[in-house]
N, C-alpha and C positions, 0 to 999 in steps of 0.2 A: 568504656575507656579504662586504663588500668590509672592504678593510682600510685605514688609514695609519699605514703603517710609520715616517714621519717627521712630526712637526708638519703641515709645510708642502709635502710634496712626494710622490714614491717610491707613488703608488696602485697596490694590487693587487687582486685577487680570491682568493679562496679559498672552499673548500664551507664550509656552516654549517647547523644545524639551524633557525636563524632567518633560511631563504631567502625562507620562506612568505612575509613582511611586507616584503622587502626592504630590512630594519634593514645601516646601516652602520655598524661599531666602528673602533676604533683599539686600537693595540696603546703599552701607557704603559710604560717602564721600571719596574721597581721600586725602589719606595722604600729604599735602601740606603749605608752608607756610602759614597762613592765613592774608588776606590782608586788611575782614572787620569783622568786632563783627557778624556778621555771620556765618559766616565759621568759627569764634572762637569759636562758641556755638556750631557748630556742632562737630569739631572736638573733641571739651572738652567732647560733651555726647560721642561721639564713642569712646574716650580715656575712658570713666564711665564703658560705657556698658562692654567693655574688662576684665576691673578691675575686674569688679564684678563676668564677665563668669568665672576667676582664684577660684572663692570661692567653686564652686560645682566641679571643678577636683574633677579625681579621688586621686589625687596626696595630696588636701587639706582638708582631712576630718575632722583633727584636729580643725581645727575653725567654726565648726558646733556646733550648743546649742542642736537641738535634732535630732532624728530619725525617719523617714515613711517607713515603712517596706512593699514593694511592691514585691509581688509573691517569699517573701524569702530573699531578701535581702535589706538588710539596707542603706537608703541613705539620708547621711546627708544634715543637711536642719538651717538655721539662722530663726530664728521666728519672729525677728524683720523686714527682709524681706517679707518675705509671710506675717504677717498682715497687713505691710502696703500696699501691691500689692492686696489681698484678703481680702474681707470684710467678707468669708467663713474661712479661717484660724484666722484672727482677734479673733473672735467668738469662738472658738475652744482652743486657746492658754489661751484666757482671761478665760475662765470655768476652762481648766484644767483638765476637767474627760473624759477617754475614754485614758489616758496612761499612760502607765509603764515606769518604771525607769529600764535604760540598759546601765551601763557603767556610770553612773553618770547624763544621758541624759535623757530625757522625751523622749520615742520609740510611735510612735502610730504606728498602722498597717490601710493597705491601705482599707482594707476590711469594717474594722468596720465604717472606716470616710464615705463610698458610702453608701448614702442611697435607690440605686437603678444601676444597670449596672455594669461596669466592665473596669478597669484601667492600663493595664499593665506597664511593668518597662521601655520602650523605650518609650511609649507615656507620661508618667510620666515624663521621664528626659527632652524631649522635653520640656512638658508645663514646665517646672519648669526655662529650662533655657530661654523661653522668659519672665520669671517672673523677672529673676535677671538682664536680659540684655536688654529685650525691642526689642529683636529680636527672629524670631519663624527658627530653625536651617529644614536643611531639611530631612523629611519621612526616617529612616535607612532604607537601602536595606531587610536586612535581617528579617524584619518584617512587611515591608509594600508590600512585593513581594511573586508569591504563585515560587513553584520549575519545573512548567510546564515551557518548553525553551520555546515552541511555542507563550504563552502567553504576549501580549504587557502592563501587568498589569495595566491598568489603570481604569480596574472595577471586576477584580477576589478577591475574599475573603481577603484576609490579607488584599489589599492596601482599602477595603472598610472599614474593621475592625479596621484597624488604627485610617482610617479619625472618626470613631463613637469613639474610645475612647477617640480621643483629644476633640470630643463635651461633651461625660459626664465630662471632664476634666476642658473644656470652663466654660460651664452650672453651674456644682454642686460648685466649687471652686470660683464663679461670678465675672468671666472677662468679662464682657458684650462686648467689643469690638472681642473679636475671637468667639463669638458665631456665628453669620451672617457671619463668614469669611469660619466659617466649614460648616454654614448651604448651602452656595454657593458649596461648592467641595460635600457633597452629593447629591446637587442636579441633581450636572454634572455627577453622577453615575446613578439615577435612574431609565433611559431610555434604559442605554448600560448596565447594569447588568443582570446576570439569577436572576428570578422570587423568586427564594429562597434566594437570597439575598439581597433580597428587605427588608425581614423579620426586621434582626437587625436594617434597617435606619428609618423604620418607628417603632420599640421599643423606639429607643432615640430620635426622632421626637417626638414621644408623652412624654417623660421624659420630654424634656426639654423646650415642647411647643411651638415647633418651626413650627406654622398653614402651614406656607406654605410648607415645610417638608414633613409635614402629608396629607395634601390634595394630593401634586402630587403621593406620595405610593400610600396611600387607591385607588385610580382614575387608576393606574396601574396596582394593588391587583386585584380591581373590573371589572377591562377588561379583565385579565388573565382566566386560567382555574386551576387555583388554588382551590382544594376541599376544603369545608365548616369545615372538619374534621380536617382538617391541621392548616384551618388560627385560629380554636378555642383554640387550641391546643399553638399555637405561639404569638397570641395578645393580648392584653388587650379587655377589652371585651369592651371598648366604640370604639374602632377601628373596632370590629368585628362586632359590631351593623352598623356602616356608613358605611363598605362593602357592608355588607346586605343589607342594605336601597337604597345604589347604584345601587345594581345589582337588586335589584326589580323594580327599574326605570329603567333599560335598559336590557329587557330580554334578548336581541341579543347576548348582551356580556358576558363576566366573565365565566359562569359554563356553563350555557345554563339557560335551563328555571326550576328554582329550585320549583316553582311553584308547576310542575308537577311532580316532585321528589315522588314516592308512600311513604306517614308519616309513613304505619307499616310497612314496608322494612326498611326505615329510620333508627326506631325506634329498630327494631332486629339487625340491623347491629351496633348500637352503643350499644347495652348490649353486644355483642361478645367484642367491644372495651373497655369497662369499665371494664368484664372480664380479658381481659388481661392486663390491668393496676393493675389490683390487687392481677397477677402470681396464677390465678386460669384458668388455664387449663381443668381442668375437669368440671367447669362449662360450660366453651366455648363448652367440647365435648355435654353437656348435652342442650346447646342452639341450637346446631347444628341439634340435632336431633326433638326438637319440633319445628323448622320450614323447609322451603325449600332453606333456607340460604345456601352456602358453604364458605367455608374458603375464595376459591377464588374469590365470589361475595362481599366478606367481605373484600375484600383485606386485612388478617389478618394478611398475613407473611409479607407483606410491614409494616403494623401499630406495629408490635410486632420489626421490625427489626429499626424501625425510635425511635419506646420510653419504650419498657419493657427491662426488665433485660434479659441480655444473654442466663441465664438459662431458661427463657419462650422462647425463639427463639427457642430454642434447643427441648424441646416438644411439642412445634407445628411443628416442621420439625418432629419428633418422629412419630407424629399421620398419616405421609404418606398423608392428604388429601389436601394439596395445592400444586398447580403446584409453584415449586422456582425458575421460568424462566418467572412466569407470568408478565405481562406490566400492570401498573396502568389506571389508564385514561388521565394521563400526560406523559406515554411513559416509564416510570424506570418501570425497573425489581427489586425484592428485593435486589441483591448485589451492583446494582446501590445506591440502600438508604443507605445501610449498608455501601459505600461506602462515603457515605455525611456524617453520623455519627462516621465511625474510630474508629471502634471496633473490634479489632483484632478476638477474639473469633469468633464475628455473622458473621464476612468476611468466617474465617475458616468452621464455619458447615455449612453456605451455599456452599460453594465448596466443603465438605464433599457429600454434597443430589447434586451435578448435575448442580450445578449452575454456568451458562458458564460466565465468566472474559473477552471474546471480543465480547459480545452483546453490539450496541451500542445504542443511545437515539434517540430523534429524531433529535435531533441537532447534532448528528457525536462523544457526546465523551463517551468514556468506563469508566468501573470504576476504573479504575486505573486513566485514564486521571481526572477522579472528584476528586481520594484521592490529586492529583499533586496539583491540581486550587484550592484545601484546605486549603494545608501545606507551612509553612514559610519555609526560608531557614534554619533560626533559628534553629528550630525544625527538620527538615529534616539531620544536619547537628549536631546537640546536639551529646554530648558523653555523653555515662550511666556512671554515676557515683557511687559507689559501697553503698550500700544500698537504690538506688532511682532507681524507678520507669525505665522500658526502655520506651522511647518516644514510646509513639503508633501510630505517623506520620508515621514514618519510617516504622516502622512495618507492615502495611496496604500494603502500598504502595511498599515495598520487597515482601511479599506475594501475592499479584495480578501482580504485573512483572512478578513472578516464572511462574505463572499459565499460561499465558500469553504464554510465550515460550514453556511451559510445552505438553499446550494442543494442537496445530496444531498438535504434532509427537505423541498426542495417541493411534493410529491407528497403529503406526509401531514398529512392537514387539522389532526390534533392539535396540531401543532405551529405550524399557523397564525399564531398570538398572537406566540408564539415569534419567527417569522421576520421578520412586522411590525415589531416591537421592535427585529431588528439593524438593518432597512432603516433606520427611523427614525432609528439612533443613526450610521447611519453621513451620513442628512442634517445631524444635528445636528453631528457633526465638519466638515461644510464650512462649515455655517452660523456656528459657530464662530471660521474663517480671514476671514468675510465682518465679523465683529463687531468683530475685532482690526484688520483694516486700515481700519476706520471711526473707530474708536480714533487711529490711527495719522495718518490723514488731514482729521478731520473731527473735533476733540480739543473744541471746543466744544461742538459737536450731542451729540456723547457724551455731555458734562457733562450736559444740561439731560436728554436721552433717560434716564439714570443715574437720574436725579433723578425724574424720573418713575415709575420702576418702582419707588425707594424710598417715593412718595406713597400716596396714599390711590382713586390710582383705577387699580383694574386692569386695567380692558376696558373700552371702549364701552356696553356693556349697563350698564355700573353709572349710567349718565346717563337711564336708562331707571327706577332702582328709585325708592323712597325716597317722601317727601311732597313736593308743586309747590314747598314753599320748598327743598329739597335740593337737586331735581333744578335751579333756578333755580341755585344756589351754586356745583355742580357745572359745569353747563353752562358759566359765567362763569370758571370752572376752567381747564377744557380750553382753551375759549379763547384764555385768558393762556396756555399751553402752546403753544398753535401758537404765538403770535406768539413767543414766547422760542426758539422752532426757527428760526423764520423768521432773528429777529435773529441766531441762533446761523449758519446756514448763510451769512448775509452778512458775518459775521466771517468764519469759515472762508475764504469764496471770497478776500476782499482777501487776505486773509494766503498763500494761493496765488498769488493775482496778482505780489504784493510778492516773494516767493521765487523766483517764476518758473519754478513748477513746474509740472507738464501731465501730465493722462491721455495714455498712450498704448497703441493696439491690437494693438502690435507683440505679437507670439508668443513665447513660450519652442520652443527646437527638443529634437528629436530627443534632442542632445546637452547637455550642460550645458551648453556655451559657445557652443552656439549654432552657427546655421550660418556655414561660412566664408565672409566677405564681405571679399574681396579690395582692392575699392576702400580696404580702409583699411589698407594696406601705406605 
């Protein structure tokens, strides 16, 4: 557990039974008479720091100047604080552009202030209240822990994700004193984390320049067997050059001898991949056949389930020619990646084609055990709330459980009924996420669609029963029903045109944050 020894300054480390979570404490003087100008001074700051942690309750928003709007919600903030703690808000307050007026307040949102990475609301409040109080509170459970029991969290996904937000937090915001304090707790990650989650410490390592950081990733990157395709995909390309450069100095290690890698295999197998970046499938069919490529040589159902759009997963399963149980050169099967990405769909059509849910890795876990080592409690734990989105944590990880139980008894007809039932229930859990973001986007058509299931006609066939003046009534019914959708979906559509809002096909990656796209440095 790390320590501060002083308000404002003096970070240390020391061992702690609460290493697992990566919680950080503070050491408070005690509360006692004071007997030299000492201990008055301490007491007097630990009496400050107290004062001030009263300003950011949730109980005192009222004495807030303005707003930072993090992941949706609004939290209030004294400006006069934060510039004088941050010489990055300073900057920001003094300009004045980059926010809205909400409520009488200057609102900025958290998105627009990061000029690179990613910030959420529990590591936000964190930094913020060692900004007011000069103490850094410790790592919340429910966001710095994944939902696997087995796991002793002290290098799965959340608690690494955490320790990287508080760095872009550290870094962009320029507290120079918690930079070296985070750069030490990812370091103590490095060694004990899987391979893929090396990814994000050496993203923010390189953001925030933090050399020693980066040399120990890249140097563990470049021992691993981490493909050439992946890490291009995931790092800035001045990281992907000193990989390279690394493992050309040590053929022994990393990939093996890239050397000997054949360039026109190479070179086919990444136009199959740039193909399906661009959700042209029929090119891929058409590259397929002017060389001696396959899909599976291509590892394509792996590369299309890690970063294209669902709908491309879905016709390259279509086209029958990749094995969907096949193992990469790192040991995952495709449901295993689909499994790292949490994409309820490409989970579903791969167990749709055959693809078994207690294949394990080489290391012993399933996919279900990776969607567990992914998901916060947070999230795992979230209620859908009526027009937003259902968490797709949950989701994944309800649907490979099903499967799970599902399939040792497929063999046994008795159970048949049984099995049907989970499959069903676990369509009905997507169909579900389909209903709420129709809610969410489409809040007229809902209405009227609502309205309808609360009427008097259930199905189709009911226009079918009845005597000729019913079915007459009825009919004149439905009718007026289409056209109230009709009218309903041309509301809808202006009210998106007006907001200026747009479908788009872009993909969730691999990673939660997506793959790194450099252009936007």
């Amino acid at each position: 557990m790390a320590y501060l020894s002083e308000p404002s300054s003096s970070l240390s480390f020391s061992s702690s039974s609460h290493l697992s979570n990566g919680s950080i404490t503070h050491n408070i003087p005690p509360f006692s008479v004071p007997e030299t100008g000492a201990n008055l001074e301490a007491l007097s700051l630990t009496k400050l720091s107290s004062s001030l942690e009263q300003l950011i309750v949730e109980n005192c928003p009222v004495f807030s100047d303005a707003d930072i709007v993090v992941e949706g919600v609004a939290v209030g903030v004294h400006r006069c604080i934060l510039a004088v703690r941050s010489k990055f808000f300073n900057e920001v307050f003094k300009d004045g552009s980059g926010s809205s007026e909400k409520d009488g307040k200057p609102s900025y949102n958290m998105s627009e202030l990061l000029p690179y990475g990613k910030i959420g609301l529990e590591a936000f409040q964190v930094f913020l209240s060692y900004l007011y109080t000069g103490k850094l509170k410790p790592s919340p459970m429910e966001v710095s822990t994944c939902v696997d029991n087995v796991c002793a969290h002290d290098a799965c996904r959340p608690a690494i994700s955490f320790a990287v937000e508080l760095m872009y937090a550290s870094s962009i915001f320029q507290i120079p004193e918690l930079v070296p304090l985070f750069q030490r707790r990812l370091l103590n990650f490095v060694e004990k984390a899987l391979l893929e989650d090396i990814i994000p410490i050496l993203v923010v390592a390189f953001h925030c320049q933090c050399s020693q950081l980066v040399s120990q990733c890249v140097d563990r990157v470049a021992r691993s067997d981490l493909d050439s395709i992946c890490i291009e995909k995931e790092l800035p390309y001045e990281v992907t050059e000193s990989i390279r450069l690394l493992r050309r100095k040590s053929p022994s290690d990393g990939e093996g001898n890239e050397a000997v890698v054949d360039p026109l295999r190479e070179k086919r197998i990444r136009r199959i991949h740039k193909a399906l970046d661009s959700d042209d499938v029929e090119l891929v069919k058409l590259l397929l056949t002017e060389s001696d490529i396959t899909l599976d040589d291509a590892t394509a159902l792996h590369y299309a389930a890690a970063y294209c759009d669902p709908k491309v997963v879905s016709e390259v399963l279509g086209l029958r020619l990749a094995d969907v149980n096949l193992r990469n050169s790192r040991g995952y099967t495709v449901l295993h990646i689909a499994a790292m990405r949490k994409e309820p769909s490409v989970i579903m059509a791969l167990l749709a084609k055959g693809a078994s849910a207690s294949t394990l890795t080489l290391d012993g876990q399933s996919a279900v055990n990776i969607c567990r080592r992914l998901t916060r409690p947070k999230d795992y734990h979230a209620k859908t709330e009526q027009g937003k989105e259902t968490n797709k944590d949950r989701i994944c990880i309800d649907i490979l459980e099903r499967e799970m139980r599902r399939n040792p008894m497929a063999g046994d007809v008795s159970v048949a009924s049984h099995a049907l039932s989970d499959d069903l229930h676990m369509r009905l859990l997507y169909l579900e996420n389909r209903v709420e973001m129709g809610r969410r986007y489409f809040p007229h058509c809902s209405e009227v669609l609502d309205k309808f299931m609360e009427d008097d006609l259930p199905d189709l066939s009911y226009l079918e029963t009845g005597t000729p003046e019913e079915q007459r009534i009825e009919r004149s019914r439905f009718r007026e029903l289409k056209e109230d959708v009709q009218r309903a979906f041309k509301k809808d559509k202006a009210e998106f045109n007006r907001n200026g809002l747009s479908s788009s096909s872009s993909s969730s990656s691999l990673r939660d944050g997506g793959p790194y796209k450099y252009r936007k440095l």
